[in-house]
C-alpha positions in Angstrom: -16.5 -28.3 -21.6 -19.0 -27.4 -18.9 -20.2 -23.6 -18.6 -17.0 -22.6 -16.4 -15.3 -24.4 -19.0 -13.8 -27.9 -16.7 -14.4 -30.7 -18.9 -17.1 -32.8 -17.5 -16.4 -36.8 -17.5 -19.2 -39.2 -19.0 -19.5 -42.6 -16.6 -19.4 -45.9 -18.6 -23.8 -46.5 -17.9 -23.9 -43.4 -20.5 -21.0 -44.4 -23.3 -22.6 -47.8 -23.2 -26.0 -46.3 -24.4 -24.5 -45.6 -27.9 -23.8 -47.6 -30.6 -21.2 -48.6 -31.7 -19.9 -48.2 -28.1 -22.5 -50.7 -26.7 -20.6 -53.8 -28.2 -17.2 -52.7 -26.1 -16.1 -54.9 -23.5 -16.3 -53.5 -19.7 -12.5 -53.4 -19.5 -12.3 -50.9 -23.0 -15.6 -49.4 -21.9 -13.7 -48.3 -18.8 -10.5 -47.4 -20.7 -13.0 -45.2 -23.2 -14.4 -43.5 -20.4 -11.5 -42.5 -19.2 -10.5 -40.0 -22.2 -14.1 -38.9 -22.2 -15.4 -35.7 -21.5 -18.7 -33.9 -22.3 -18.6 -30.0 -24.0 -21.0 -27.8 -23.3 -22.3 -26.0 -26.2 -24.2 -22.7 -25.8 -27.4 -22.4 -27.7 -27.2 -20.9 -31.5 -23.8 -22.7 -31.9 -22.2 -25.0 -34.3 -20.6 -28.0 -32.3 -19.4 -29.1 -35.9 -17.9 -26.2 -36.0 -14.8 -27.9 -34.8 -15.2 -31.1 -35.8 -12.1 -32.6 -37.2 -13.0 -33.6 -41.1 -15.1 -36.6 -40.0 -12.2 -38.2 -37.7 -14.6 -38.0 -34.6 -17.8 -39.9 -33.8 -20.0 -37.1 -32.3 -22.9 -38.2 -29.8 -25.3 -35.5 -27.9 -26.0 -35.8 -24.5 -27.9 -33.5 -24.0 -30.2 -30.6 -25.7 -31.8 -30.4 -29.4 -29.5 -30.3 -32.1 -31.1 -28.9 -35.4 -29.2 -30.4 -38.4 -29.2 -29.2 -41.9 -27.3 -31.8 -44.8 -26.1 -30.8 -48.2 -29.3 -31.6 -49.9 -31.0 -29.5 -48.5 -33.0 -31.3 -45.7 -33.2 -30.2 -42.0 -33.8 -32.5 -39.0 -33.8 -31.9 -34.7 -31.8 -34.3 -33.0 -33.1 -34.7 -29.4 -30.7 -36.3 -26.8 -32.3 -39.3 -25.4 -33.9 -40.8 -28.5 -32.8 -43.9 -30.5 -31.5 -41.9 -33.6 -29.0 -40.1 -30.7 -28.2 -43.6 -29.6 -25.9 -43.3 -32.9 -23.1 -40.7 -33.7 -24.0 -37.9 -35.5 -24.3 -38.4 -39.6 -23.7 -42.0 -39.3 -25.4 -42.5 -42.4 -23.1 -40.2 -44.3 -25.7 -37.8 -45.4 -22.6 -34.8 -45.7 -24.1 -32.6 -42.9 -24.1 -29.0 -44.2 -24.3 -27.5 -40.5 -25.9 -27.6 -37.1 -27.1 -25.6 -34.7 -28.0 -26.1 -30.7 -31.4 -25.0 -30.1 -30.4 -25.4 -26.8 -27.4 -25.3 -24.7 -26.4 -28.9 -25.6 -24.0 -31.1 -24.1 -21.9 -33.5 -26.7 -18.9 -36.2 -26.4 -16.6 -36.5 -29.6 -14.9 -39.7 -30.1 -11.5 -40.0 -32.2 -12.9 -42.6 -35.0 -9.5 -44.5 -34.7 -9.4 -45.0 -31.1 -13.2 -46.4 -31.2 -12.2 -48.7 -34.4 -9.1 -50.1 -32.4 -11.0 -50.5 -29.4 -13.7 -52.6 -31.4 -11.2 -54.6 -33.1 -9.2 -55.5 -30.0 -12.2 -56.6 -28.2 -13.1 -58.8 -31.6 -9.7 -60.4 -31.7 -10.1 -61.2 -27.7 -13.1 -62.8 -27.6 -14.7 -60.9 -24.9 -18.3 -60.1 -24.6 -19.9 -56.8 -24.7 -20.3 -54.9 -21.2 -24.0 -55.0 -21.9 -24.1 -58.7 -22.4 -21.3 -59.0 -19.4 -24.2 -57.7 -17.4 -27.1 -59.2 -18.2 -25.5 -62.9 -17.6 -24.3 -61.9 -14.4 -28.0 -61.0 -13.2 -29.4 -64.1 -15.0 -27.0 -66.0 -13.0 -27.8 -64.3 -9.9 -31.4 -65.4 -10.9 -31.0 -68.9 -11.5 -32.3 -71.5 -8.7 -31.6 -74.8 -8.0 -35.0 -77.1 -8.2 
């Protein structure tokens, strides 16, 4: 939710930055956008907090995210860097807590949506939007010698 607390809605160029999301088709790309919407955290809060048990892919936006895991160790997540390109704990490393040292801004994704929308484009065939777009400008490209 942005600061007067309407959800804010995340254009396909940003979902298509993350991964898994990259590999989606530009048609479920579109469709994923549309039930997408950004939070805005305040800083010192926990946006796992209100996660729900690890059924949500959770990406930042925007802001530094400080992270602290079961074991012990504590990382900052900054939005805009190649470990953000990836939803938060991907590796499983049982995050203990977070906290924005920032305001933040931060999409969740339900796991079982993504994982449908993944196999579905799988079973069609399609190709990724990212891949979609680069043929199109390599065939805009191409000349005739």
């Amino acid at each position: 939710m942005a600061e007067n607390n309407k959800p804010i809605p995340i254009e396909q160029s940003v979902l298509a930055q993350f991964e898994p999301i990259a590999r989606l088709s530009a048609n479920r790309l579109e469709e994923l956008a549309g039930v997408c919407f950004a939070e805005y955290i305040s800083k010192d809060l926990d946006p796992t907090r209100m996660s729900n048990n690890g059924l949500q892919a959770l990406y930042i936006l925007k802001g530094d995210l400080g992270i602290r895991y079961e074991n012990g160790n504590k990382v900052i997540l900054r939005a805009g860097t190649d470990a953000a390109k990836h939803p938060l704990d991907a590796n499983k490393l049982k995050i203990r807590d977070t906290i924005a040292l920032t305001p933040v801004e931060i999409v969740r994704i339900d796991l079982d949506l993504l994982d449908i929308m993944l196999t579905w484009d799988q079973l069609s065939g399609y190709p990724p939007a990212q891949t979609q777009k680069s043929l199109h400008s390599q065939n805009g490209k191409r000349g005739f010698k």
